[in-house]
C-alpha positions as a printed Julia matrix, in Angstrom:
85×3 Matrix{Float64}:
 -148.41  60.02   -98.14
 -148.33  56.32   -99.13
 -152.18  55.69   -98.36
 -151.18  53.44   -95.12
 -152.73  54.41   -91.59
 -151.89  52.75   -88.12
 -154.61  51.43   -85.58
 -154.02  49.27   -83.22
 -151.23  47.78   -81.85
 -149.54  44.95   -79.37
 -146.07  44.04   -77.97
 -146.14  40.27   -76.89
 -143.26  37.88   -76.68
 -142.86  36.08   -79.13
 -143.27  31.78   -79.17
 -139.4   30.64   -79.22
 -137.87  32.53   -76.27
 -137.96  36.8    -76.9
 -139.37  38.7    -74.43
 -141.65  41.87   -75.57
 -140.4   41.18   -79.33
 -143.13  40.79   -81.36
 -145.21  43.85   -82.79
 -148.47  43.14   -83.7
 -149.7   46.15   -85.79
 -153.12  47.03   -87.77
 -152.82  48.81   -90.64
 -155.38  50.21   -92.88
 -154.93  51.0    -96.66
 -156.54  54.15   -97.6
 -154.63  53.39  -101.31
 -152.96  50.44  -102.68
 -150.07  49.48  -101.36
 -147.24  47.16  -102.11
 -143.73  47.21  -100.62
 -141.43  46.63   -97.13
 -142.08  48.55   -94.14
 -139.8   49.46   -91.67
 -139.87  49.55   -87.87
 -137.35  50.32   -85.72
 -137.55  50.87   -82.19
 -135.79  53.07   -79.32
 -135.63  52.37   -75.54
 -136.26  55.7    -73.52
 -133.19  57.28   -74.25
 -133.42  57.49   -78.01
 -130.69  54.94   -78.21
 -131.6   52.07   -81.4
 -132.45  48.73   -79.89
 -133.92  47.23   -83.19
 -135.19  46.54   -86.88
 -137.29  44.82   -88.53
 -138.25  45.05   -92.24
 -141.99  43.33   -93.47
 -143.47  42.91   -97.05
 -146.79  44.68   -96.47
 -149.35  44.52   -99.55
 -152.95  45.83   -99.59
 -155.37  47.14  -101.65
 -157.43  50.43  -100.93
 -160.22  50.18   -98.48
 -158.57  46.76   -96.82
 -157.15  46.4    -93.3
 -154.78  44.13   -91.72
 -152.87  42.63   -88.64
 -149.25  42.04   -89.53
 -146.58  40.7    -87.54
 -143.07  42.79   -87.13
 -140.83  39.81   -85.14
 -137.68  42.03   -83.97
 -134.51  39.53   -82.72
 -135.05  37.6    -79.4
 -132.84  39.77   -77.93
 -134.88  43.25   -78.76
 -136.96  44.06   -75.45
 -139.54  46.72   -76.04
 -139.74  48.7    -73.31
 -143.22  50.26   -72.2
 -141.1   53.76   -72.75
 -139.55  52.56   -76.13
 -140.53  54.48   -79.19
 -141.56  52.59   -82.58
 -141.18  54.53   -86.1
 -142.32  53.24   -89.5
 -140.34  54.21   -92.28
């Protein structure tokens, strides 16, 4: 509704110590766009393991790569579920 698609994405750790942390995430503006996103994510039982909130800003027709850093202690698990809000 916001004129903001997904592509691709990566889970790497991150440089000082997390493991499976850091959320790499491409994201295409179909409109222009200017506020925080949102991610949390879920291990495989639904249960909340972490959020992160980003300043994204774009304007219509660009794409980007932005980085969502959750706390060291986040581990996405291959099963986990993201959401953008």
């Amino acid at each position: 509704a916001d004129g903001l698609q997904t592509g691709k994405f990566s889970i790497q750790n991150d440089t000082v110590g997390g493991q499976n942390n850091l959320l790499t995430l491409y994201l295409i503006f179909n409109r222009d766009f200017d506020k925080p996103i949102l991610v949390k994510a879920f291990d495989k039982t639904g249960l909340e393991v972490g959020r992160v909130k980003l300043s994204v800003d774009g304007r219509a027709g660009d794409a980007k790569y932005y980085d969502f850093l959750f706390d060291k202690r986040t581990y996405i698990e291959v099963k986990s579920k993201l959401t953008i809000e």
